[in-house]
C-alpha positions, 0 to 999 in steps of 0.5 A: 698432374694431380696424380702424380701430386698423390704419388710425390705426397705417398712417397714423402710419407714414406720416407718421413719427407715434410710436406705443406700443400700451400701456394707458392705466393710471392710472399712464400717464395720470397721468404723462403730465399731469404732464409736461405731455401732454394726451390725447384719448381715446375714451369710451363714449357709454353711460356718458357721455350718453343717445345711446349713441355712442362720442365724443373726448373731451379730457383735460387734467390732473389734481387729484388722482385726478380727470382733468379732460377737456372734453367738446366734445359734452355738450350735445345741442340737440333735433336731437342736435347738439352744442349745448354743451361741458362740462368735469369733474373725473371720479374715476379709477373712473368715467373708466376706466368711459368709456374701455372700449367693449363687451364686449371693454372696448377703447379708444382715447388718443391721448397728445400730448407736447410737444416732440419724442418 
């Protein structure tokens, strides 16, 4: 993960992409849907479905302290393809849960403002 983190950072340099190394809190998370930014966030494949594989998922909004994300893999068809898309309303507990992947609890966001930063 870290790897590829380095890399995600060398390529936004390159293509003159803003980037902040903060942790998505819920207070980050949550003004940033209020200003109109949606985020794709990386969750673990554990906590979400049986197959056990970090995906992307995309997170929208909120109600409350509920992140709405749409979930482009959810559905598996019987040879473990994305079969189905789904969208939930995750309580904040459970969402943090997903967006921490193995013992180092790391994560990945990718907040996307509108406009210019």
């Amino acid at each position: 993960m870290r790897l590829t983190q380095l890399a995600f950072q060398r390529e936004a340099k390159a293509l003159g992409v803003p980037t902040h190394l903060t942790p998505v809190s819920e207070s980050v998370l949550m003004r940033a849907f209020a200003a109109g930014s949606v985020v794709v966030v990386l969750v673990s494949g554990y906590h979400m479905v049986a197959r056990g594989r970090p995906h992307w998922i995309f997170a929208f909004g909120r109600d409350g302290r509920r992140v709405l994300m749409h979930d482009p893999a959810a559905i598996r068809g019987d040879q473990g393809m994305a079969a189905a898309a789904e969208t939930y309303a995750v309580p904040w507990p459970a969402f943090e849960r997903v967006t921490h992947l193995g013992r180092e609890r790391l994560s990945a966001a990718i907040v996307i403002r509108k406009g210019h930063s």
